[in-house]
C-alpha positions in Angstrom: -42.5 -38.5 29.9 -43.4 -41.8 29.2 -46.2 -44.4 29.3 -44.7 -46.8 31.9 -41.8 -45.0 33.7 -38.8 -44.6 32.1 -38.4 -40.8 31.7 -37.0 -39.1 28.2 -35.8 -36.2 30.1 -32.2 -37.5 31.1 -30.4 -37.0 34.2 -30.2 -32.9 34.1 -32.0 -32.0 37.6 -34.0 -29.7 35.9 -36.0 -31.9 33.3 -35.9 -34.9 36.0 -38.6 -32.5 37.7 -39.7 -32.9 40.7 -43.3 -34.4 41.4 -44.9 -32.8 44.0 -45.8 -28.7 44.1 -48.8 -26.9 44.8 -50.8 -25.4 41.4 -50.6 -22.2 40.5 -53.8 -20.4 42.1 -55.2 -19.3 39.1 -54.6 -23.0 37.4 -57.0 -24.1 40.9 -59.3 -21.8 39.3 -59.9 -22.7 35.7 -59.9 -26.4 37.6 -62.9 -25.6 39.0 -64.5 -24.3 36.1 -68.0 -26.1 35.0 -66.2 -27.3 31.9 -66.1 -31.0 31.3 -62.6 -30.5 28.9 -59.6 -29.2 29.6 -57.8 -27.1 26.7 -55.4 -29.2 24.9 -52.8 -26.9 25.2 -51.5 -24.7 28.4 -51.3 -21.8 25.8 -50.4 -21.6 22.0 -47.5 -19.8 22.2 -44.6 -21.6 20.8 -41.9 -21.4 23.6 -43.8 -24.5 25.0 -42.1 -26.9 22.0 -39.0 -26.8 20.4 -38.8 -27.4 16.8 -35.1 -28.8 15.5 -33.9 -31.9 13.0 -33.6 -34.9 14.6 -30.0 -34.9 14.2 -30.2 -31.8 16.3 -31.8 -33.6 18.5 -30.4 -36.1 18.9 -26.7 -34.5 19.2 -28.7 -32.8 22.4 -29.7 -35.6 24.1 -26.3 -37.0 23.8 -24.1 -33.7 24.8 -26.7 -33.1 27.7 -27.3 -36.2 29.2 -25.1 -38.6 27.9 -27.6 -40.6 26.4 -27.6 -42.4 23.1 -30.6 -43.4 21.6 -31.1 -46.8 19.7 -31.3 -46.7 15.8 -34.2 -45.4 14.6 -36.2 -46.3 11.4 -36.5 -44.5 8.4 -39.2 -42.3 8.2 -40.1 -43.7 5.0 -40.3 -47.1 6.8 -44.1 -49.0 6.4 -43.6 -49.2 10.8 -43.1 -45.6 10.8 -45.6 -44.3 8.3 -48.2 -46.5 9.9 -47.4 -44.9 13.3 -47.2 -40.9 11.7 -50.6 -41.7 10.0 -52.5 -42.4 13.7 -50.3 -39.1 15.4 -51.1 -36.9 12.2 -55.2 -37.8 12.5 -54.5 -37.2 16.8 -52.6 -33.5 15.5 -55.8 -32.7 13.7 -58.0 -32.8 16.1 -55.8 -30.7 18.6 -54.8 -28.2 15.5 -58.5 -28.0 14.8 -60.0 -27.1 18.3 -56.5 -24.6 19.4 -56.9 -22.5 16.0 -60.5 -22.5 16.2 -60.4 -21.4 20.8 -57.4 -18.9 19.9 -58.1 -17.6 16.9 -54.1 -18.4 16.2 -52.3 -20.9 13.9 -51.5 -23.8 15.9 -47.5 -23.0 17.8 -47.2 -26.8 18.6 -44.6 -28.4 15.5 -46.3 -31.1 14.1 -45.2 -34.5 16.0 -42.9 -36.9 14.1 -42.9 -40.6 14.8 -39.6 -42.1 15.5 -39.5 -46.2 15.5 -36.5 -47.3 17.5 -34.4 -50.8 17.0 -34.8 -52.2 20.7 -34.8 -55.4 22.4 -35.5 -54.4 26.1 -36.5 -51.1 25.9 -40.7 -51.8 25.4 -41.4 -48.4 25.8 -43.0 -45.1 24.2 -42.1 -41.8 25.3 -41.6 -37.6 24.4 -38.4 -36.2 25.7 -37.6 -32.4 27.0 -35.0 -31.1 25.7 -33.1 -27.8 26.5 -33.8 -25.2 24.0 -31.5 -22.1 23.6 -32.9 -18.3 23.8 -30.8 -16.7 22.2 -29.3 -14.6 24.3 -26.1 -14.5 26.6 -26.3 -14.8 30.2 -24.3 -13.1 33.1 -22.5 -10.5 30.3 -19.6 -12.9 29.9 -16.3 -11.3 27.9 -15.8 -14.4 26.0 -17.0 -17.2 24.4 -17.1 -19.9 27.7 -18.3 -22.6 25.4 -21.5 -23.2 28.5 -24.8 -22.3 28.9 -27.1 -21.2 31.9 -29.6 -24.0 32.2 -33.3 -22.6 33.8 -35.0 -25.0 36.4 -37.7 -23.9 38.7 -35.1 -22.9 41.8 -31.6 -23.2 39.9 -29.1 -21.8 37.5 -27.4 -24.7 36.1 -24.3 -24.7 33.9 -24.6 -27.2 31.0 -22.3 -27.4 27.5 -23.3 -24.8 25.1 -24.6 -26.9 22.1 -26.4 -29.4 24.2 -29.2 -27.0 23.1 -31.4 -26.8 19.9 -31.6 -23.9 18.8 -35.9 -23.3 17.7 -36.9 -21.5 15.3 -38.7 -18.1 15.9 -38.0 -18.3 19.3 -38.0 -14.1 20.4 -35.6 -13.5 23.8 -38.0 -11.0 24.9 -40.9 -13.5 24.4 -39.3 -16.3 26.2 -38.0 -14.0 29.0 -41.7 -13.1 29.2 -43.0 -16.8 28.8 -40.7 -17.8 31.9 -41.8 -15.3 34.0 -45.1 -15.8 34.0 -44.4 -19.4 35.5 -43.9 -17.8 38.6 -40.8 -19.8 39.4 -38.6 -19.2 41.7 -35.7 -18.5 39.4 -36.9 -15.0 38.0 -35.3 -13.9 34.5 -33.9 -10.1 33.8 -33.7 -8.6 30.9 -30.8 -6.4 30.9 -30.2 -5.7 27.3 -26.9 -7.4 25.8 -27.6 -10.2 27.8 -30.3 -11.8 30.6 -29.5 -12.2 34.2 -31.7 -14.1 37.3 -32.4 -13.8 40.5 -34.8 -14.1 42.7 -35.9 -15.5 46.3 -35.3 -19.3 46.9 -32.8 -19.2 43.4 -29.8 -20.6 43.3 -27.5 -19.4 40.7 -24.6 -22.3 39.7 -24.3 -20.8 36.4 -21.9 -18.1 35.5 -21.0 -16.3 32.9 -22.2 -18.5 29.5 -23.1 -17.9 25.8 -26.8 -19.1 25.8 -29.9 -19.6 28.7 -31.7 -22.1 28.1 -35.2 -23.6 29.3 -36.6 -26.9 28.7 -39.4 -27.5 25.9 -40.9 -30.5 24.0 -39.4 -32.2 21.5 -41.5 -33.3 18.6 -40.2 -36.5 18.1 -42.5 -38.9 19.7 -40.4 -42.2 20.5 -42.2 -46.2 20.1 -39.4 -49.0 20.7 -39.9 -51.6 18.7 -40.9 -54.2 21.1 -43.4 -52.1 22.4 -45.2 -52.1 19.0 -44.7 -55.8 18.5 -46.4 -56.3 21.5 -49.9 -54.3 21.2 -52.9 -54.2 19.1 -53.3 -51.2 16.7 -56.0 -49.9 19.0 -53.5 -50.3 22.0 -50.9 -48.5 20.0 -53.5 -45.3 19.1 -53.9 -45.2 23.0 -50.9 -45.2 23.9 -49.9 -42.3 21.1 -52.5 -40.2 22.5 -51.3 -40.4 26.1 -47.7 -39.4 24.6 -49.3 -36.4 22.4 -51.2 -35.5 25.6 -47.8 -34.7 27.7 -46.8 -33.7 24.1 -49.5 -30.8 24.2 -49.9 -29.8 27.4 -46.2 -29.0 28.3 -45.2 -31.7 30.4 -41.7 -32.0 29.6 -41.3 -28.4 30.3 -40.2 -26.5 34.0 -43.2 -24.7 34.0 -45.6 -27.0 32.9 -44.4 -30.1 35.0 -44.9 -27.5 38.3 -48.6 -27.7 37.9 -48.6 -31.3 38.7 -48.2 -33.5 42.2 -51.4 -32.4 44.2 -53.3 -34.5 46.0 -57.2 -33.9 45.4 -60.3 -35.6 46.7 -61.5 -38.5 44.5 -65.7 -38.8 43.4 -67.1 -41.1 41.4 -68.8 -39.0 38.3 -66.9 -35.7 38.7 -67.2 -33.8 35.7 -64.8 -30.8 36.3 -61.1 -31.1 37.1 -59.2 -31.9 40.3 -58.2 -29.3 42.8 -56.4 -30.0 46.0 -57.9 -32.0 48.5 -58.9 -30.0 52.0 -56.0 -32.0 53.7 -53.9 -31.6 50.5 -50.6 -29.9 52.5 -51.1 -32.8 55.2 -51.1 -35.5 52.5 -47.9 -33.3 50.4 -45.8 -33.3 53.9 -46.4 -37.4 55.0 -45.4 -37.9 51.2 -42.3 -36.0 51.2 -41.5 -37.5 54.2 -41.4 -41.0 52.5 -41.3 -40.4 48.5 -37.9 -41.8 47.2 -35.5 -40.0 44.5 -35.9 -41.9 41.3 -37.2 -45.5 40.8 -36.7 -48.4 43.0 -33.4 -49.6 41.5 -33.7 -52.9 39.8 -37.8 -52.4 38.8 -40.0 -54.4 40.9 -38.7 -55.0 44.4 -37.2 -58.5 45.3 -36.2 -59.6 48.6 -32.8 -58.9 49.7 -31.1 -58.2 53.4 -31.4 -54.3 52.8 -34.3 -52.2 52.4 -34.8 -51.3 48.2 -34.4 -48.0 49.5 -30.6 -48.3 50.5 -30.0 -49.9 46.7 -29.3 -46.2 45.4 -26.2 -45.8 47.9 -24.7 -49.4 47.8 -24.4 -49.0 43.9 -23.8 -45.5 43.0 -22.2 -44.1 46.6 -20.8 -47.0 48.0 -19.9 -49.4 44.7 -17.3 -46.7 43.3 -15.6 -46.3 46.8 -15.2 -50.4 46.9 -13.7 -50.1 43.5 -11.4 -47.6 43.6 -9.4 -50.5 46.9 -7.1 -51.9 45.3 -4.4 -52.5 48.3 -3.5 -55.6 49.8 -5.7 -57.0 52.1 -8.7 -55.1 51.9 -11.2 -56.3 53.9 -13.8 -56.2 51.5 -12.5 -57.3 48.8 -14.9 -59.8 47.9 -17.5 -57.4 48.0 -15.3 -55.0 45.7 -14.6 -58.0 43.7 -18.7 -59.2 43.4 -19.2 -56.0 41.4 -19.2 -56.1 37.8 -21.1 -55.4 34.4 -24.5 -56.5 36.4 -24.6 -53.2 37.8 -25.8 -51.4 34.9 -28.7 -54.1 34.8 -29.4 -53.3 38.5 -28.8 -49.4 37.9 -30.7 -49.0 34.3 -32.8 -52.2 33.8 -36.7 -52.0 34.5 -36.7 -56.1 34.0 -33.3 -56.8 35.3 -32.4 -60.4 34.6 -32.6 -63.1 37.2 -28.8 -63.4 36.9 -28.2 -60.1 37.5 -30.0 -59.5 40.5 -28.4 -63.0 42.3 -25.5 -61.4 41.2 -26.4 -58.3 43.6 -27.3 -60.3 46.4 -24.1 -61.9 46.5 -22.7 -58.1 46.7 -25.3 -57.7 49.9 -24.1 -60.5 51.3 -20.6 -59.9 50.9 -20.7 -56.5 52.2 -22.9 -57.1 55.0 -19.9 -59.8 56.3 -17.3 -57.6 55.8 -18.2 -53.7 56.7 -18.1 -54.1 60.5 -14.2 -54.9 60.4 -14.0 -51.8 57.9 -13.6 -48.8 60.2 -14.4 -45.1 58.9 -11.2 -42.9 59.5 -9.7 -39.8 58.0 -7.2 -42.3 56.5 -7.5 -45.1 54.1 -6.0 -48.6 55.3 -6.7 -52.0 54.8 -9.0 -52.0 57.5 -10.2 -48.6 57.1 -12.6 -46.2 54.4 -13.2 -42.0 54.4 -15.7 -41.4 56.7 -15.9 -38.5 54.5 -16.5 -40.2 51.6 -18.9 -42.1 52.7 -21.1 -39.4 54.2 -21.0 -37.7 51.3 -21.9 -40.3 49.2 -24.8 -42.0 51.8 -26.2 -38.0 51.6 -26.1 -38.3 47.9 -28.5 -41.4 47.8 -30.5 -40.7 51.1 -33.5 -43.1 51.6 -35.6 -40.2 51.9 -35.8 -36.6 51.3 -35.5 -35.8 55.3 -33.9 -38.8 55.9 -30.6 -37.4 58.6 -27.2 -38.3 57.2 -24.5 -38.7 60.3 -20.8 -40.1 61.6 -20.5 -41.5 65.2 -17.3 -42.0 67.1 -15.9 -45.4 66.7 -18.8 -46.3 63.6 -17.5 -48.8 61.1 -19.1 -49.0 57.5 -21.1 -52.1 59.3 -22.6 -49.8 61.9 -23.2 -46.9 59.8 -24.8 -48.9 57.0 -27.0 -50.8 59.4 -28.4 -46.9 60.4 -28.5 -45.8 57.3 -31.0 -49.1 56.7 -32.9 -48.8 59.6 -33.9 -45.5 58.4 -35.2 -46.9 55.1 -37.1 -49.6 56.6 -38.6 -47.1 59.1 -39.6 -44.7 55.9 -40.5 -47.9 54.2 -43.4 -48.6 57.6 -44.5 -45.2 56.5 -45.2 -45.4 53.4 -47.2 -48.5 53.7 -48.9 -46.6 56.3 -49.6 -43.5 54.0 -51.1 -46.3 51.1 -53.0 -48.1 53.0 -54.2 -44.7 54.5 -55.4 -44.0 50.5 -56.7 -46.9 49.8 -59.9 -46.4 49.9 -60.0 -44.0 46.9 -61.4 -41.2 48.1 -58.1 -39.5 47.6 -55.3 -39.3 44.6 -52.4 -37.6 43.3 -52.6 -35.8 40.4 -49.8 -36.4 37.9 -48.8 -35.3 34.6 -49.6 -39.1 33.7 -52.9 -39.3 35.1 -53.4 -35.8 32.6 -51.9 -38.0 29.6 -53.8 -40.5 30.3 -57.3 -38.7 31.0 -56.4 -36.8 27.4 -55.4 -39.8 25.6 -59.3 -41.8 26.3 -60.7 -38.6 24.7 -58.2 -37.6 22.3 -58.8 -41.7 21.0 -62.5 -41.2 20.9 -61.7 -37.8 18.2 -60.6 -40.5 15.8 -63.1 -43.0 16.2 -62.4 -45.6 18.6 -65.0 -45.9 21.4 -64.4 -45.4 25.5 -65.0 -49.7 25.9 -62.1 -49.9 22.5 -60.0 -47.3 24.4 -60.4 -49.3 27.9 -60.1 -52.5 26.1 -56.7 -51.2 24.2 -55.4 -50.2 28.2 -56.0 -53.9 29.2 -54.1 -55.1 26.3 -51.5 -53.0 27.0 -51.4 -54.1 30.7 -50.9 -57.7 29.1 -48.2 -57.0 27.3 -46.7 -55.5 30.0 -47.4 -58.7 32.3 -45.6 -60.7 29.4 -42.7 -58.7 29.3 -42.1 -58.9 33.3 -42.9 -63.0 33.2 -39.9 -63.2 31.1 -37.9 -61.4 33.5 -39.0 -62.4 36.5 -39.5 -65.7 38.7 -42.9 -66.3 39.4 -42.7 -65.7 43.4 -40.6 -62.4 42.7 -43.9 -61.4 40.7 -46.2 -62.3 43.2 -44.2 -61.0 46.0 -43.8 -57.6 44.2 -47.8 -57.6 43.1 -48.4 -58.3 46.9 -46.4 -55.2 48.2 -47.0 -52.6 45.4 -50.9 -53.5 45.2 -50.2 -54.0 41.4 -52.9 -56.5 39.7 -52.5 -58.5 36.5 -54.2 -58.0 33.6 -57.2 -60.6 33.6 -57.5 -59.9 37.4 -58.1 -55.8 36.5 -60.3 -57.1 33.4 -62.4 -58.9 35.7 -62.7 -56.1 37.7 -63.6 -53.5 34.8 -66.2 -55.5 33.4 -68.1 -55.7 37.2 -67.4 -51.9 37.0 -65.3 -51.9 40.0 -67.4 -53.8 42.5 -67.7 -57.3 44.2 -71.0 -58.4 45.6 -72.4 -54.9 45.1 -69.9 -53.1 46.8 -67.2 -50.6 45.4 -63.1 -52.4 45.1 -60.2 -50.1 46.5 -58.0 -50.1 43.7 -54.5 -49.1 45.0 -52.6 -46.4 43.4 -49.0 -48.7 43.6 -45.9 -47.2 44.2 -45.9 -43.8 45.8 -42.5 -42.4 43.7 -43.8 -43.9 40.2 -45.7 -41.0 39.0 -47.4 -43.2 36.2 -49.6 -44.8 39.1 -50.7 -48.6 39.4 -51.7 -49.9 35.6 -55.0 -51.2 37.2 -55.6 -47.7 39.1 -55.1 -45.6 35.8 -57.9 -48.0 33.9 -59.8 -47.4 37.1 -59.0 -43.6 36.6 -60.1 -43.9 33.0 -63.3 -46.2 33.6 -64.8 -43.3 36.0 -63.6 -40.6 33.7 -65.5 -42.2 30.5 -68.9 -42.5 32.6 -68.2 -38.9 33.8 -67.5 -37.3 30.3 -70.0 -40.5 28.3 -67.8 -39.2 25.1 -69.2 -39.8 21.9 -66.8 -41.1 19.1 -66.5 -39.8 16.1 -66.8 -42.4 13.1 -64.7 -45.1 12.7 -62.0 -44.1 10.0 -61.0 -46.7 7.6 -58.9 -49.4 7.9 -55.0 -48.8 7.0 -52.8 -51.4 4.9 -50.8 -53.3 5.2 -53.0 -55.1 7.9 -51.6 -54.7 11.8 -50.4 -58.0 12.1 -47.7 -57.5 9.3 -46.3 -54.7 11.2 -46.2 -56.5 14.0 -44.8 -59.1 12.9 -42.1 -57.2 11.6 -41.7 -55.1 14.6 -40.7 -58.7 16.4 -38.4 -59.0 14.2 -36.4 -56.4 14.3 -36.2 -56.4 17.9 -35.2 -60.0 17.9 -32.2 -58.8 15.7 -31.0 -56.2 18.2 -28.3 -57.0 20.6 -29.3 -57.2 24.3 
């Protein structure tokens, strides 16, 4: 979970979870409850965190997923302490109101800043990460060096000590915790070892050492050229909206399946959202259209192909070009246009403007040579595995029901020009669906949307005021309008504002101080992208704006100012990310 989109949770299925899903009936319930306040926590019980050493951590993240995090700062660093001191005061005021509701110490581990070295990165974020029960799975006869990884309708297998191992974690407690999520995936306690089953489960996982199930990490991650960017009061913000996934279990199965319900918008509602009437209308014309993961490349740019058909020409069709190495090929150029850009394309929220000319070359390139590359059982010169190709165009479908399918005589030309038609037709749809929300009176609501409604109330516990917590949102959305004019040519911008219904940051200023109107009347915000859970930048301060004259918190007194002043940190924060390779 993070506060502009890139995810902590790694490429594992199950901590990638999926956005849309109906809440629980009894969570509708306490929705509707007259309370103005949601609890902090889902529960205090501790199997919704999971307590390790960073280095434990770390080590997971990197047998798990593959991922390597930058460098971090000491903890004794001035950057660090500065940022522990703000999440330490946010802690209180959780710790405080969960001991004093339950009656219980506090379960949550306390949250630990971690400052990493980054250049490109501008970024804050908590990660999942999968935490071990304990106890062996499917009665295996051996050690199998795997474990069974838990999602809401799989058994996955995953390496053994990707896992951390928490601390007081009880297999009969956590067999009980996941249970009660009512996944799918059901969990049996059969003694030596734990088994599942259940309808709508898939089991991958055979006999391993370990089950694990996904939990939050404590470490609470700020990139360096994040914090050189904000003001301190931006920076408290944006801790709070990562201690409010922190808190509330979003990086876990169980808690992330309460989210992705589409509810009926009012200005000065005081209780929670619950679906919308038309809710399952809404959920089915966004399946239809919602894409897997981000628009490759971060904000769309023209090209010949739709940005939904990115995802196959990179990671389905790219490899096949690759692996060509005969004589002759017919699309070698195209095979030959691919290189380290990719990754910039593939990874990159701000790709630069040479990588994506780079990819455009590769469009053009393939688009002249796939119809003399024919799809056959065999592999010629002039010929590609249908096979393959299938399998890898189903892989990177443009939509979730989007139909996958060979035709006598297709060549790669033919079939790729289906396969784009159908993202163009889901791309009409969507643009349909938005303009269908547009006027507000409908949203989705996302574990970010939560984050962010927590963080404007958890920043008002330590003394900064709903206009300083609205004001630190605009500053944020400035920094990240800096960050994409450096990457970005001005048209690509405005081409990209223009489709996604994304303002800048003075345009959304304007509007805030008018409190949403223009010559009287109330201004459709757009919600932006419909697969970028984090919602429109302008749409969440729009979010926020109605949520502080719904809830009119009153701050608690300023606390006192902190040395060194902000603008040394900063400064220094620049720095270091000016030192850090690209």
């Amino acid at each position: 979970m993070s506060i502009k989109g890139r995810t902590g949770l790694g490429v594992l299925a199950a901590l990638a979870i999926a956005a849309c899903a109906a809440p629980e009936e009894a969570d509708v319930a306490s929705s509707e409850a007259a309370s103005t306040s949601r609890p902090y926590v889902q529960e205090n019980r501790p199997y919704w965190w999971a307590d390790s050493s960073y280095d434990e951590f770390v080590s997971a993240q990197a047998r798990t997923f593959g991922q390597t995090l930058p460098a971090a700062l000491p903890d004794d660093d001035a950057l660090t302490v500065r940022i522990q001191t703000w999440l330490d005061r946010l802690h209180a005021v959780v710790k405080r109101d969960v001991e004093r509701s339950s009656g219980r110490p506090f379960a949550a581990p306390r949250p630990i800043a971690k400052v990493l070295l980054s250049k490109a990165t501008f970024n804050a974020w908590v990660s999942g990460v999968p935490a071990c029960v304990g106890s062996p799975f499917g009665r295996p006869q051996a050690v199998t060096g795997l474990a069974a990884y838990l999602d809401r309708d799989r058994v996955m297998p995953m390496v053994a000590d990707g896992c951390v191992r928490a601390p007081g974690w009880r297999k009969a407690e956590a067999v009980s915790f996941w249970n009660e999520g009512r996944l799918a995936c059901a969990l049996s306690d059969d003694g030596d070892s734990v088994s599942a089953r259940g309808s709508g489960c898939s089991v991958e996982a055979q006999a391993s050492d370990d089950v694990a199930i996904a939990a939050a990490s404590p470490f609470i991650q700020f990139t360096t050229d994040l914090v050189s960017e904000l003001e301190e009061k931006s920076l408290v913000v944006v801790a709070a909206h990562e201690l409010g996934h922190y808190y509330r279990g979003h990086a876990t199965v169980r808690g992330h399946a309460k989210y992705g319900f589409w509810y009926e918008r009012e200005n000065g509602r005081k209780t929670l959202p619950v679906p919308a009437s038309n809710a399952a209308e809404l959920e089915a014309a966004y399946k239809e259209v919602v894409q897997e993961g981000r628009v490759l490349g971060g904000p769309s740019f023209a090209s010949r192909y739709s940005a939904r058909s990115r995802r196959f020409l990179l990671t389905g069709l790219a490899p096949l070009l690759a692996a060509r190495t005969e004589s002759g090929f017919v699309c070698a150029a195209a095979r030959d246009a691919l290189g380290p850009w990719t990754d910039a394309i593939l990874q990159s929220e701000a790709p630069s403007e040479e990588a994506r000319a780079a990819y455009l070359a590769y469009e053009s390139k393939l688009a002249a040579c796939a119809p003399r590359l024919a799809l056959k059982g065999d592999v010629t010169a002039t010929s590609i595995s249908a096979g393959s190709v299938l399998f890898a165009a189903g892989a990177a479908r443009p939509g979730p029901k989007a139909k996958i399918s060979l035709r006598i005589g297709d060549t790669l030309g033919t079939f790729l020009d289906r396969f784009d038609a159908q993202a163009k037709e889901l791309d009409g749809k969507a643009a349909r669906l938005m303009a269908r929300l547009k006027a507000n009176k409908i949203g989705l609501y996302t574990t970010e949307q939560e984050a962010d409604e927590l963080a404007l109330e958890l920043a008002t516990k330590v003394g900064l005021t709903s206009a300083e917590v609205l004001a630190g949102w605009v500053d944020f959305m400035g920094a990240v309008d800096r960050v994409y004019a450096r990457a970005y040519a001005p048209e690509d911008l405005a081409a990209w504002r223009a489709s996604s219904g994304e303002l800048d940051a003075p345009t959304c200023e304007a509007l805030l101080l008018r409190d949403f109107t223009k010559n009287g009347a109330p201004v459709t915000v757009g919600m932006g992208q419909l697969d970028e859970p984090h919602h429109a930048s302008c749409y969440r301060l729009f979010n926020m704006w109605r949520e502080a004259r719904a809830r009119q918190f009153v701050p608690a007194a300023p606390l006192a100012e902190l040395s060194p002043p902000w603008e040394t940190l900063r400064t220094r924060a620049a720095q270091l990310s000016a030192e850090q390779a690209e």
